[in-house]
Every structure is written in structure tokens, then in C-alpha cells.
DOVEXMAR-21287 format. One record per residue (C-alpha): residue number from 0; residue in three letters; x, y, z. Coordinates in steps of 0.001 Angstrom, whole numbers, plus 500000, padded with zeros to 6 digits. Each point is the difference from the previous one (the first is absolute). Layout:
<nodes>
 num residu      x      y      z
 NUM    ala      X      Y      Z
...
</nodes>
This chain:
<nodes>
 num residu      x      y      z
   0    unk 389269 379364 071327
   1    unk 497046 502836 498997
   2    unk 497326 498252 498160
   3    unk 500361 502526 496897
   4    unk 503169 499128 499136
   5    unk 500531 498557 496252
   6    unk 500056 496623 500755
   7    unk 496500 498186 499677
   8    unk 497592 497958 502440
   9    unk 500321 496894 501320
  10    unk 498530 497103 498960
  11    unk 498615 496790 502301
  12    unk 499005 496285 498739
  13    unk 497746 498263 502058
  14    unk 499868 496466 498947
  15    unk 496837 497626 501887
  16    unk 499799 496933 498538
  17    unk 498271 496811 501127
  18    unk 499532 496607 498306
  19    unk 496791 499702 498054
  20    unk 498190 496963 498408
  21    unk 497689 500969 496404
  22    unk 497406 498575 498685
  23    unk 498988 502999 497797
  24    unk 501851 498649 497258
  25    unk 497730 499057 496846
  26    unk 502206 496999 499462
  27    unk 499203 497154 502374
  28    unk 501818 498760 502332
  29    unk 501757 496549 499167
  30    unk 500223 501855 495682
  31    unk 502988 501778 500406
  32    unk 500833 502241 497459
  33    unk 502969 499223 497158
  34    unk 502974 501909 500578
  35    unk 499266 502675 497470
  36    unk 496164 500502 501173
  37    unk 499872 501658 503657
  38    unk 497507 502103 501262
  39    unk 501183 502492 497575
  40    unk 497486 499415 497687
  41    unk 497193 501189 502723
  42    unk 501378 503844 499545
  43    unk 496753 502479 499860
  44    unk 501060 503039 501810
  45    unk 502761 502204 498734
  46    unk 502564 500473 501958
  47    unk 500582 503764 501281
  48    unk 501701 502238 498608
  49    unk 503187 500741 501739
  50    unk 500193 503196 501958
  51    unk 502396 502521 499003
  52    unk 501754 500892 502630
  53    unk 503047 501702 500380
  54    unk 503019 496928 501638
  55    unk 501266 501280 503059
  56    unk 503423 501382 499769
  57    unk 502866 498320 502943
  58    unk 497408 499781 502858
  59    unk 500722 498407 503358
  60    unk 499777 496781 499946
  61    unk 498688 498123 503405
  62    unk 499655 496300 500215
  63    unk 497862 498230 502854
  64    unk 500841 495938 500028
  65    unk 498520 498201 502226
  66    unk 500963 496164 500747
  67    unk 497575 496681 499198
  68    unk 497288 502002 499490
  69    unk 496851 498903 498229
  70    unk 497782 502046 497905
  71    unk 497088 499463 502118
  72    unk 502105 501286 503320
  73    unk 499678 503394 498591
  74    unk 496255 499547 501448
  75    unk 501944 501037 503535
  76    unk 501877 502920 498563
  77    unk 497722 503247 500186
  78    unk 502503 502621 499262
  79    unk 501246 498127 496830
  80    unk 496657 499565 498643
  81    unk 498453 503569 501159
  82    unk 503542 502049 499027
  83    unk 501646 497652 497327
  84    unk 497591 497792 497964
  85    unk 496778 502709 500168
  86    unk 502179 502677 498754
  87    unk 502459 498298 497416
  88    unk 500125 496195 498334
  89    unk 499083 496967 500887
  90    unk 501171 496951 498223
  91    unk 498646 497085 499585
  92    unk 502370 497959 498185
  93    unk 503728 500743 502218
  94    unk 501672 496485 500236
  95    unk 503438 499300 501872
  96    unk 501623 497564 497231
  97    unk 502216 498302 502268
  98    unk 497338 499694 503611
  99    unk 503272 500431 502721
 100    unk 501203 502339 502240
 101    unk 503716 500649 498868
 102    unk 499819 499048 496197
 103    unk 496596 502337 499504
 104    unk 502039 502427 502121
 105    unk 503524 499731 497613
 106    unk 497585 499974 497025
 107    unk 498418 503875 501172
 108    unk 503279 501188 500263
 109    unk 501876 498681 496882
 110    unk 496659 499990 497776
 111    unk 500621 496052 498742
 112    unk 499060 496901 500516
 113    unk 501289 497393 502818
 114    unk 501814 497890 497433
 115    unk 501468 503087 498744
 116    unk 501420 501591 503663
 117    unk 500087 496063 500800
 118    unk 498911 501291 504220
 119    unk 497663 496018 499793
 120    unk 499080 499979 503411
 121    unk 500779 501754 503579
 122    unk 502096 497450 501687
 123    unk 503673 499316 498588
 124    unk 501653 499713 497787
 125    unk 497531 502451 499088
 126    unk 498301 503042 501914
 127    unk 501849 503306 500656
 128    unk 503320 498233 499460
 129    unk 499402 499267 496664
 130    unk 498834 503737 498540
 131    unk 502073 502223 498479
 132    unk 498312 503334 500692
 133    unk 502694 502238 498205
 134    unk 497914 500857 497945
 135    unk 496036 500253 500676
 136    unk 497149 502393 499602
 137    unk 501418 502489 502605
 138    unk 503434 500439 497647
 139    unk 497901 500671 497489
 140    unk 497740 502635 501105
 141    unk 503280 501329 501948
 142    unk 501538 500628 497070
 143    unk 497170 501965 498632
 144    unk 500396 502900 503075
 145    unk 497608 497673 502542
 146    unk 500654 500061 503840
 147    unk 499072 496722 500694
 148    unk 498553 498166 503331
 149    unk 499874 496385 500970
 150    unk 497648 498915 503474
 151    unk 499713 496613 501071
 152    unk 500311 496426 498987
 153    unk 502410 499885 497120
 154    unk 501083 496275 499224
 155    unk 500000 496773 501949
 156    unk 503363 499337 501581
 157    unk 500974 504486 499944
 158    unk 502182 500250 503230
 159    unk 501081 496264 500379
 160    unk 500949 499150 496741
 161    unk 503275 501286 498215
 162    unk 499002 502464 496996
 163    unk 501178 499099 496597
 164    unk 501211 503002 499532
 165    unk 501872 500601 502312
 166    unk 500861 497103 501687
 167    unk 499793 501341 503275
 168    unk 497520 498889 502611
 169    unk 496811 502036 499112
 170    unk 498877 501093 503048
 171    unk 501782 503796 499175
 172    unk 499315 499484 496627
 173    unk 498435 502621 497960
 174    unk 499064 499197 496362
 175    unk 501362 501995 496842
 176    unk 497256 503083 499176
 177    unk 498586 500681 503503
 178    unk 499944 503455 501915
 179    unk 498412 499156 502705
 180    unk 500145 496444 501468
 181    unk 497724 498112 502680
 182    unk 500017 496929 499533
 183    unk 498624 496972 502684
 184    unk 502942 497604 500534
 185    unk 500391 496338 501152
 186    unk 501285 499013 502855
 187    unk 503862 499934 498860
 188    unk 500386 495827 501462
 189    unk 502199 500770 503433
 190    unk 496738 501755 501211
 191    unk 501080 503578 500375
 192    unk 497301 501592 499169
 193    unk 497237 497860 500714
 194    unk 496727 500331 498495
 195    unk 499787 500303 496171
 196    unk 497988 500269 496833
 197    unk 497104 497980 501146
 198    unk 499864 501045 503505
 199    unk 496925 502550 500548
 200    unk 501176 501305 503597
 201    unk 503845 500042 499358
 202    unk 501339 501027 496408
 203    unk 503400 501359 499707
 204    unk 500318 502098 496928
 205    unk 503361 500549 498265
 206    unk 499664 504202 499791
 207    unk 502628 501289 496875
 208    unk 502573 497076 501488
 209    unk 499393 500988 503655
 210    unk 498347 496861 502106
 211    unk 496798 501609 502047
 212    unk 498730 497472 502415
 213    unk 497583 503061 501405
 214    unk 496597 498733 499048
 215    unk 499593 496688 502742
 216    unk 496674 499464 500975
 217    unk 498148 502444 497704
 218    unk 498177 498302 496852
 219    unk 501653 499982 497007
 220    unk 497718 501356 497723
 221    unk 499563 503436 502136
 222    unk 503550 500176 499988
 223    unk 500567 499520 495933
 224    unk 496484 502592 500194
 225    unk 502502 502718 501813
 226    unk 502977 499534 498153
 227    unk 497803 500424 496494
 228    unk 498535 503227 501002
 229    unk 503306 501631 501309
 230    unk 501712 498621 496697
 231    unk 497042 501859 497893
 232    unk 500469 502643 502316
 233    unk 504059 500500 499004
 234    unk 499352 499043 496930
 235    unk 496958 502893 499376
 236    unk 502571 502191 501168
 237    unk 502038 500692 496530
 238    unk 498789 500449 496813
 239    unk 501450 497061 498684
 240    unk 497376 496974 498601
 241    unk 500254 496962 502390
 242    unk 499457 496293 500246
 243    unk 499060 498075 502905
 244    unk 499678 496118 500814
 245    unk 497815 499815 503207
 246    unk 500271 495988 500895
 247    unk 497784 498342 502555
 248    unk 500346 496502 501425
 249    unk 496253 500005 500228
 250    unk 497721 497683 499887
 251    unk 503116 497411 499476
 252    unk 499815 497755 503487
 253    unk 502963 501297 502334
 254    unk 501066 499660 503728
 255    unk 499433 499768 502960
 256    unk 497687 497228 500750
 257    unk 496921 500746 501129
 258    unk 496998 498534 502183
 259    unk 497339 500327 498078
 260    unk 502586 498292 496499
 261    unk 498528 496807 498700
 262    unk 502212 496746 500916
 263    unk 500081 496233 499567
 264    unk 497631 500421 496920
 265    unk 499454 496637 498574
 266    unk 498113 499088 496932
 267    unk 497341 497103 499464
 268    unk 502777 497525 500201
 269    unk 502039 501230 502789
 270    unk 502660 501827 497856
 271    unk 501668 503387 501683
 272    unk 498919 503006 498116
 273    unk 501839 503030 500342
 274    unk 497745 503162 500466
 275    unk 501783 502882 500747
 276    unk 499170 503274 501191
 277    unk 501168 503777 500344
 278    unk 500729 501638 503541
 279    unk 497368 503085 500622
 280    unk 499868 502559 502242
 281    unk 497920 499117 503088
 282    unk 497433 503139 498987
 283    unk 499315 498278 496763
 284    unk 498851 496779 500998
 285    unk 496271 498614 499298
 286    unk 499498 502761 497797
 287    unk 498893 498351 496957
 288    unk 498237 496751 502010
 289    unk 496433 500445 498836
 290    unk 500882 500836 496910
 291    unk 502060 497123 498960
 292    unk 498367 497120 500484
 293    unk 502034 497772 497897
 294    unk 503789 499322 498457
 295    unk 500276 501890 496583
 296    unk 499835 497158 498001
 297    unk 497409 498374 501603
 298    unk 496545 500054 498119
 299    unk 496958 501691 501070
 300    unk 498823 496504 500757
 301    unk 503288 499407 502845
 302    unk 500558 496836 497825
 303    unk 502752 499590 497376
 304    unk 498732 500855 496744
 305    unk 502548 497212 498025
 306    unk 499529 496868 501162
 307    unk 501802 498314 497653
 308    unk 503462 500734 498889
 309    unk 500606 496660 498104
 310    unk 500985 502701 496922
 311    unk 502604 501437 501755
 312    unk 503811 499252 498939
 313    unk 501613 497563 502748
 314    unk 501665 503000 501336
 315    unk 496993 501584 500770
 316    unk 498106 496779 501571
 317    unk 502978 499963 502428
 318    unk 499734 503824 501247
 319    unk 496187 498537 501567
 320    unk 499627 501043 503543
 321    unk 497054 497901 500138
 322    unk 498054 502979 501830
 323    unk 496913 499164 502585
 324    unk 498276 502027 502628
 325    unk 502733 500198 502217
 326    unk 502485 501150 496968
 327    unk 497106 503004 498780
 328    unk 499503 501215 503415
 329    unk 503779 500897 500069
 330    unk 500334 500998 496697
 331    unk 497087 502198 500654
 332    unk 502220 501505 503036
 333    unk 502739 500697 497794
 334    unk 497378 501954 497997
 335    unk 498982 502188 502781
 336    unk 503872 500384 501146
 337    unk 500841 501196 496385
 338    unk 497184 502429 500092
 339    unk 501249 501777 503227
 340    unk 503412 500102 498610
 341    unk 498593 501796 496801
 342    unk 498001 502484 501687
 343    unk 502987 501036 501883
 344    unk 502181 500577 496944
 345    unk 497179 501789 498519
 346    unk 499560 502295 502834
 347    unk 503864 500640 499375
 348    unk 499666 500230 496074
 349    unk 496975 502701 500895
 350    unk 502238 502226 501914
 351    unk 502869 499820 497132
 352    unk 497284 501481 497799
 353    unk 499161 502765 502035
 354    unk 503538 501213 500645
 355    unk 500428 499913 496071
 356    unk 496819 502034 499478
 357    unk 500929 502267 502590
 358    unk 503454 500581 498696
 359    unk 498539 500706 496702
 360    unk 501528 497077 498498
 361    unk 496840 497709 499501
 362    unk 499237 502141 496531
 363    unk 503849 498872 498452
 364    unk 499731 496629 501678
 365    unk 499605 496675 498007
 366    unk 498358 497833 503051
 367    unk 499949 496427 499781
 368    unk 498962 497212 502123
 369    unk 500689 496155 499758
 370    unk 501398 496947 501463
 371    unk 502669 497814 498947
 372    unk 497861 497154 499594
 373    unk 496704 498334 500818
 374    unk 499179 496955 502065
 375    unk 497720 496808 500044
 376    unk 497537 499976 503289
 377    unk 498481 496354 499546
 378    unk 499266 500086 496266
 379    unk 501151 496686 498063
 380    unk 499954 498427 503751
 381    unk 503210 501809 500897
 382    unk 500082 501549 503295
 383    unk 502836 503021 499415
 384    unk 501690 500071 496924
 385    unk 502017 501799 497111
 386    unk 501833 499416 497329
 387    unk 497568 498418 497853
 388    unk 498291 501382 496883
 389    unk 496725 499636 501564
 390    unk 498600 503248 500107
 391    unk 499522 501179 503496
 392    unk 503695 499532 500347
 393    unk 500833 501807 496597
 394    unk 497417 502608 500263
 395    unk 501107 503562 501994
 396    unk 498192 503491 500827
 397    unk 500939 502453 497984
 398    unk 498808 503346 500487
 399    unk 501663 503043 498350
 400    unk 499165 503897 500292
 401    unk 501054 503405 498562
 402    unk 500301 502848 497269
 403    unk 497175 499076 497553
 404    unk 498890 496455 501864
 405    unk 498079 501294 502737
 406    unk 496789 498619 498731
 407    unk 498713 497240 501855
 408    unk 500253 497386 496760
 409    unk 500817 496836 499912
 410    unk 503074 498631 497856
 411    unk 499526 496275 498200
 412    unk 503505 500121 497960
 413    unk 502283 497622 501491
 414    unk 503309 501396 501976
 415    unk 501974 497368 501780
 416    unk 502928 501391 502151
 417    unk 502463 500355 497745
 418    unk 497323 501869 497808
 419    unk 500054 502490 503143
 420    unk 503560 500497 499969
 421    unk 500148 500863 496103
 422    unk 496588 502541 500605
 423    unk 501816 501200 502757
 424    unk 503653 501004 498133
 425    unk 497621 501109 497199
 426    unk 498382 502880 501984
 427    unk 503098 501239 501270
 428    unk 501167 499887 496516
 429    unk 503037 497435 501481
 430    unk 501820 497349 498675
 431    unk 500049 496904 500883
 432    unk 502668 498613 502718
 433    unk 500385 496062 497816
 434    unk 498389 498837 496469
 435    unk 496177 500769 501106
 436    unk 498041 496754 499445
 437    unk 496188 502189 500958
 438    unk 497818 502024 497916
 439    unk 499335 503684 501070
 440    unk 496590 501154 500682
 441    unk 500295 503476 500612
 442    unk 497947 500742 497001
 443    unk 497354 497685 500830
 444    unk 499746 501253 503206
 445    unk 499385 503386 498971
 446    unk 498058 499547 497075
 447    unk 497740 496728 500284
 448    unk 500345 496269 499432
 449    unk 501863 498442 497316
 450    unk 498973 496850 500016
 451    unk 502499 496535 501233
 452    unk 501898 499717 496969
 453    unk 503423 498316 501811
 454    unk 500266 496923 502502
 455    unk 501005 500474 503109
 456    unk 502869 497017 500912
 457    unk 499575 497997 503508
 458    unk 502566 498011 501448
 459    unk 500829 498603 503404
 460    unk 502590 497024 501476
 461    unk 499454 497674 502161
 462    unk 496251 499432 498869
 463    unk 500450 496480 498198
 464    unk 502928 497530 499964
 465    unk 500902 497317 497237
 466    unk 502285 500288 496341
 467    unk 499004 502119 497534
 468    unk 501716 500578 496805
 469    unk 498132 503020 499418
 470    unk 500957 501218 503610
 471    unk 503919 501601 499167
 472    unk 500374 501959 503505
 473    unk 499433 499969 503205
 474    unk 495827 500372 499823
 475    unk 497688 497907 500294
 476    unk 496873 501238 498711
 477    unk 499540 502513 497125
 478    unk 496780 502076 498797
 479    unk 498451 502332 497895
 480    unk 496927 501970 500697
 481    unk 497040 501842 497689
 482    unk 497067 501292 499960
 483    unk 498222 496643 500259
 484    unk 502107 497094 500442
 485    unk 502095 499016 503426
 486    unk 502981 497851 498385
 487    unk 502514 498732 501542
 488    unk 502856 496973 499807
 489    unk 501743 498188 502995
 490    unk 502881 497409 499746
 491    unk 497240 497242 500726
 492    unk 497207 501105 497355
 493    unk 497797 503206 500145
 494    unk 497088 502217 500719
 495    unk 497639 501757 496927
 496    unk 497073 502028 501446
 497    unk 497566 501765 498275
 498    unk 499213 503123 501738
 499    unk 497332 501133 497912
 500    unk 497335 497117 501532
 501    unk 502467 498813 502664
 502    unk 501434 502884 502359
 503    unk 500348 497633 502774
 504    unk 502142 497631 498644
 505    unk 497869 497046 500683
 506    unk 500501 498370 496415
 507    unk 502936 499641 498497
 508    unk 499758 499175 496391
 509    unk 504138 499513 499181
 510    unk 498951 496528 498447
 511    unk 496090 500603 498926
 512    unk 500088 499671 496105
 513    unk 497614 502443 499942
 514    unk 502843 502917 500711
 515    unk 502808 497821 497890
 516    unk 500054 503327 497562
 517    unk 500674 502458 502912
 518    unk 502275 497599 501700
 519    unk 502197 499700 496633
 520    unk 500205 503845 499972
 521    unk 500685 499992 503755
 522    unk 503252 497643 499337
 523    unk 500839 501957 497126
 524    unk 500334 503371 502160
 525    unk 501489 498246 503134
 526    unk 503195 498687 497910
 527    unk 500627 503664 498652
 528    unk 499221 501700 503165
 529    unk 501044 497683 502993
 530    unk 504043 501548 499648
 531    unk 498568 503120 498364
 532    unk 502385 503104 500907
 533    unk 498908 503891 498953
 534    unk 498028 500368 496560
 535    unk 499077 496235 500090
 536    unk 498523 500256 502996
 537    unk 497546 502364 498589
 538    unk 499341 498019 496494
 539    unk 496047 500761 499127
 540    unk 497159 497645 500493
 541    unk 498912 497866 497336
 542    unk 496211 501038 498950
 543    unk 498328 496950 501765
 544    unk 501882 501059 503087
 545    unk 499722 503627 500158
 546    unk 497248 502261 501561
 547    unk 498956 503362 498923
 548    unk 499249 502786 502384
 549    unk 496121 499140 500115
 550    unk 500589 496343 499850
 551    unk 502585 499926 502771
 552    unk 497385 502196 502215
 553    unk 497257 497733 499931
 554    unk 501550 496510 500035
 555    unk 501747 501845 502862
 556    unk 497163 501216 501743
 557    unk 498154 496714 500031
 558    unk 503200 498462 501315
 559    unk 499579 502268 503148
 560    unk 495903 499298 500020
 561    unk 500806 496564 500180
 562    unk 502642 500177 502600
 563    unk 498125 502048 502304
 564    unk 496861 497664 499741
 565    unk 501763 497206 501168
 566    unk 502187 501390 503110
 567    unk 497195 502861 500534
 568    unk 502128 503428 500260
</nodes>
């Protein structure tokens, strides 16, 4: 499409977060603040004025998600920080509400909440079986005169499982609102095809309900890296806007087995850990040895930072992996796997880039990057985990470039993923597919911070067992997250973190009397949000809660000082 057509730039979030601990705070730790007090009341600088700049008007729209991927990975992704994040957004508040494959992935594509498109976890009677994708962001923006592209993973169980809508086996399935379909499939169960989603070297890929079984033995993420660039090749084409959903199993652990893969990993008292890992290509391996010396979330010091968990819900204590020497040193492999994987991807990310900019598309393009969710690598003495609403797991990149965002700033509002989806319909001026439970920030994105004025809702299954009145459905734990405070309930008590002069979650204050008045509002929100559904799930902070622009930055930016004290990146 010639760059001087009518239809404006593109825009790219870049989202690097990491976990940070503060201690800038001029209350003291162990003094929390009441409810109605936060570090509000610290405000000196004015916020700046918001830039005045034209919206874009129906650009493309391309979306980058990566899977498990931590903040900190984007450390091995070059092109994304050099192309993406130096030349657009970076946030550094992008949180996946619900920290799981296949209901982060159903909550991108519907724009609500896990409890709303009820896809609770990836095995059944949930995963792809369970999701009714008749509707979803691609209808939508189909509707409004986009060609639209899916590449990759799409949910856990696509090609095995029976689709809702249909009721056919999925395998040929293509959703409502697509143009062009290439989607990774599982293996069917009578082994026909062989492979699947989370096999590097041998992927089939359902291609607009034709089965292609083409791609054995070459790596999976140069293979989604090809089909991207000929898609935004077709697609650059016609004049018409376009949306495309590039998936990548990366870093997520996949087949096949390999020599150098951690096994038998045993904690200090001779319990199996499972520490997983993703396949590579052989040209790849040992890249990143020197530099990664240790697992993620492992401190600068190699020893665990929280020693003591004793304030952790029951549910929590019994998640321990107990992790000594022998369970670090494979943890730190896993690291160093992961890091391949991502600078693969990138390397394929890069060259989608360059076949938009030399199209002419990059100016009318809308260019985000993120991953579905985040993962824990030995924090809380958990070896490889999700789910929880710890933040390594609920924390994503989110980077975002194009028309009036290619300035190199970082972003502090909050967007969680179904935030994206809303910002997303919003700058193609679309509707949304089902009643939208996020909050757009289009505006904020072109115009400067807002401040975090709404919660963001997490929720998970399977994290906590035991009766609950409170608990009405299916989950098990249910959060809300601010500026400043971590809070979240399980069936079997609850977690209350204060971000502000804890970012690493060592403390939790749920029962300290000294945060009784932020707790009480804390319980207040969770009954009114915890089944929230549209409008509701946007209902304002209260003052004690909410964070203006400047406020939000710096308790923010000490949150990240913190962080990257302790685990030293």
C-alpha cells in the first residue's frame, strides 16, 4: 500500500517491565499508609501536558505475542528493542489478568475477562473446546473493511479438540472473521499428523482448512517468521487497512527432548521438580552462556532472597519446590534455553519489520509486541510457574509503535490484555465482538499518561483448594491490582502486598493491623468487582487507591529500581 495514502502511521507499544523493590518512599517501611493516604500526597512535578496530536485514522494493525515470556527476556531481543521500543512505547505497567496460555489468549480475542469467556484453564473441560470464537476481535475489525491474518499458536487443544462452534473436529476449522488462516494444530489423537503445537522441528499448520504437514524438521519460529512476511506481503498488496496476529510458541518449553535439557531435578528434600525447556536450533546454542550467569529469579547473591514464606496462604506454602544448588543450576539452564528461543523469534519479528517498511506499510501500521503471560523463574522458591498473582507471572512486555508514538518514551498507565483489545478496536474505530470488560488507551498512548485510575481484575483456578462462600464459580483465587498494593484472595485465605516498599513480595501484610484500612477497602472492591461484567469492570478507584499520572510514574519507577537491584538486570 503507498505510504501517502490517507490512512495514518502506525503505532508500536513496547512494554519492559521487571519487578522492583522501593525504599524511596518517605513513609517507612512497617507504617503503611491508610487507605485514603498513598503516595499521592508526594506529587511535586506537574504532569505534562498532553501532546496534541492528530489520532490515527483505520491504520494496520499488527500484533506480535509471544508465549511465557518475561519482561526481563526482552534483554535477548535486539530487533524489538532497537526497531520497536527505541522508536515507539514502552510500558511499564502491561499485566496479563488471568497468567495462562489459553484463557489470556480467549481474553485478547473477546476483550473480557476469564470468568466472563469462562476458557479457566488449557486442559478439559476447558481449553480450545470450550471457546466460542464466533465472535472475536477479527469479526470485529472484519466488519469494519479489515483483511485480517492469523500465524501461529491460537488456543490449547486447536486441531484435537471439537470447536464449539461448530462441532466438528477442529483440525479444518477456521474461526468466524479470518481472511487468511495459519494456524499450528495438535496432533488430531490417531496420530496423523504427528508433531504439533509444541513441537519446534515438526509443526503442522492448519492453512485456510487445508492440513500442511510441509515444515518437518525446520524450527518453528523461522517458519511462523516466513509465513508473517508473505502474509504482510499479500496483505501490502491492496489498499485495504489490515490486521495481523503473528503467534509464537516461544520461549514456552516445547519438544523434542534434548541433551543438553535439565532432568531428575530434585529439591533440598528429594522432591522432583519439573524444569522445562524450549527446543533451539543447533546454531543458537551457548549463545547467551557468559552472559547469564544465573536463573531470572535468582538474586544477585545466587541465594533465595525469601527465606521465609510462613506469610504465605496454605496454598502457596504447598507450591514450595524447596530449591538448592542442584534445583538453581537447572533453573538457570532453562534461563539460557529461553534466551536462545527469544533471540530466534526476534530475529524473525526483525525481518517482519523490514518487509512492512519496505512495503511502505510501517508509516499506517499500529505495531505491537507482547506475550500472553509472564512466568516465575525461582522467585517465592518456585522453580517454573504461572498462574499466580505474583508478579513475574502477571507482568508482560509490552512494546507498541506508530503514527505519533515513535518517540522512544516510556508508558506507566496500566493496560492489562483486555485493555489491549479495547485500544486496539478503538484505533480502528471498531466495535467490539462481546460486552468489552477493558479500558481503551488509544488516547493515552498518543497523548501521555493518565494516571491508574481503574483496577485491573486477576483470577486463576486451580491455585488453592478448600470452601469458600465467597468463592461462587469455578476459581479459586481472585485479585485486584493498583498502583501500590498487590491484593489478592484464595479459597484458603489471601495475599496483600504493598508494592510501594515491597516489589518483591517478600511481606505480605493481608493480616498486619497496620494495613486493616486498605485491606477493608480491598474487600470492599473485590465483592463488586470479582463477577464484574462491562462498565463494572471499569468502576473508578477510590482516592486512597488511585494514582495520578506523576504519582503512578514514580512509585512505578522505584518498583523497577528495586527489582533490578535485587536480580541485577
Amino acid at each position: 500500500m503507498p505510504a501517502n495514502r490517507l490512512r495514518p502511521v502506525l503505532v508500536a507499544v513496547v512494554l519492559l517491565v521487571a519487578l522492583v523493590a522501593a525504599s524511596t518512599a518517605a513513609t517507612m517501611p512497617g507504617s503503611a499508609p491508610e487507605a485514603g493516604a498513598p503516595a499521592r500526597a508526594r506529587v511535586g512535578v506537574p504532569d505534562p501536558a498532553p501532546r496534541e496530536v492528530p489520532p490515527p485514522r483505520r491504520p494496520n494493525v499488527v500484533v506480535v505475542m509471544a508465549d511465557d515470556m518475561r519482561v526481563d527476556d526482552l534483554t535477548f531481543a535486539p530487533n524489538l528493542r532497537r526497531l520497536v521500543a527505541r522508536q515507539g512505547l514502552t510500558y511499564e505497567n502491561a499485566f496479563s489478568p488471568y497468567p495462562l496460555c489459553c484463557p489470556a489468549r480467549a481474553s485478547f480475542l473477546t476483550g473480557r475477562y476469564a470468568h466472563n469467556h469462562e476458557v479457566y484453564w488449557h486442559d478439559a473441560p476447558y481449553g480450545y473446546g470450550s471457546f466460542d470464537d464466533s465472535r472475536t476481535l477479527a469479526t470485529s475489525m472484519r466488519a469494519e473493511g479489515y483483511r485480517t491474518g492469523f500465524i501461529g499458536k491460537y488456543l490449547n487443544g486447536y486441531g484435537g479438540d471439537r470447536s464449539r462452534v461448530s462441532g466438528e473436529l477442529s483440525t479444518r476449522y477456521v474461526p468466524n472473521g479470518w481472511t487468511d488462516w495459519r494456524a499450528a494444530i495438535e496432533n488430531n489423537g490417531r496420530g496423523e499428523y504427528g508433531g504439533g503445537t509444541y513441537n519446534y522441528f515438526n509443526t503442522p499448520f492448519n492453512v485456510n482448512g487445508r492440513v500442511v504437514t510441509d515444515y518437518r524438521g525446520r524450527y518453528q519460529s523461522d517458519v511462523v517468521g516466513d509465513l508473517s512476511v508473505g502474509m504482510a506481503r499479500r496483505f501490502s498488496a491492496r489498499r485495504a487497512p489490515f490486521l495481523m496476529y503473528v503467534n509464537y510458541v516461544a520461549p514456552h518449553h516445547g519438544a523434542p527432548f534434548e541433551s543438553d535439557d535439565p532432568r531428575d531435578v530434585r529439591g533440598t528434600e528429594d522432591n522432583l521438580i519439573e524444569v522445562v525447556t524450549p527446543a533451539r536450533p543447533n546454531w543458537v546454542k551457548g549463545r547467551f552462556d557468559d552472559l547469564v550467569r544465573r536463573a531470572s529469579g535468582v538474586a544477585r547473591t545466587g541465594e533465595p532472597i525469601e527465606r521465609d514464606l510462613s506469610d504465605k496462604p496454605p496454598s502457596i506454602l504447598a507450591r514450595s519446590d524447596h530449591l538448592g544448588p542442584r534445583a538453581r543450576r537447572a533453573i538457570l539452564r532453562a534461563t539460557r534455553q529461553r534466551a536462545e528461543a527469544v533471540y530466534v523469534m526476534d530475529r524473525n519479528i526483525g525481518r517482519l519489520v523490514r518487509e512492512l517498511k519496505r512495503s511502505g506499510e510501517w508509516a499506517d501500521t499500529v505495531f505491537v509486541f507482547t506475550s500472553d503471560n509472564g512466568l516465575i523463574l525461582g522467585e517465592h522458591d518456585m522453580a517454573m510457574r504461572k498462574v499466580f498473582a505474583h508478579e513475574p507471572s502477571l507482568r508482560v512486555p509490552l512494546l507498541v509503535t506508530g503514527p505519533g508514538m515513535r518517540t522512544g518514551e516510556r508508558r506507566y498507565d496500566p493496560v492489562s490484555t483486555v485493555d489491549l483489545t479495547a485500544t486496539l478496536l478503538d484505533a480502528a474505530d471498531a466495535s467490539a465482538p462481546r460486552t468489552a470488560d477493558g479500558v481503551s488507551r488509544w488516547r493515552s498512548m498518543l497523548y501521555g499518561d493518565r494516571g491508574w485510575s481503574t483496577p485491573i481484575v486477576t483470577e486463576a483456578i486451580n491455585t488453592a483448594r478448600g470452601r469458600n462462600p465467597d468463592f461462587t464459580d469455578r476459581r479459586s483465587s481472585i485479585g485486584i491490582r493498583t498502583s501500590r498494593y498487590s491484593f489478592t484472595r484464595y479459597r484458603d485465605g489471601g495475599e496483600l502486598y504493598d508494592l510501594l516498599l515491597d516489589p518483591r513480595q517478600d511481606r505480605n501484610v493481608y493480616a498486619d493491623p497496620a494495613y486493616a484500612a486498605v485491606r477493608a477497602t480491598m474487600d470492599g472492591l473485590w465483592t463488586q468487582l470479582k463477577d464484574c461484567s462491562g462498565a463494572s469492570c471499569r468502576t473508578p478507584l477510590p482516592d486512597g487507591l488511585a494514582a495520578d499520572a506523576g504519582t503512578n510514574r514514580r512509585t512505578t519507577s522505584a518498583y523497577w529500581k528495586a527489582i533490578r537491584a535485587a536480580y541485577g538486570w
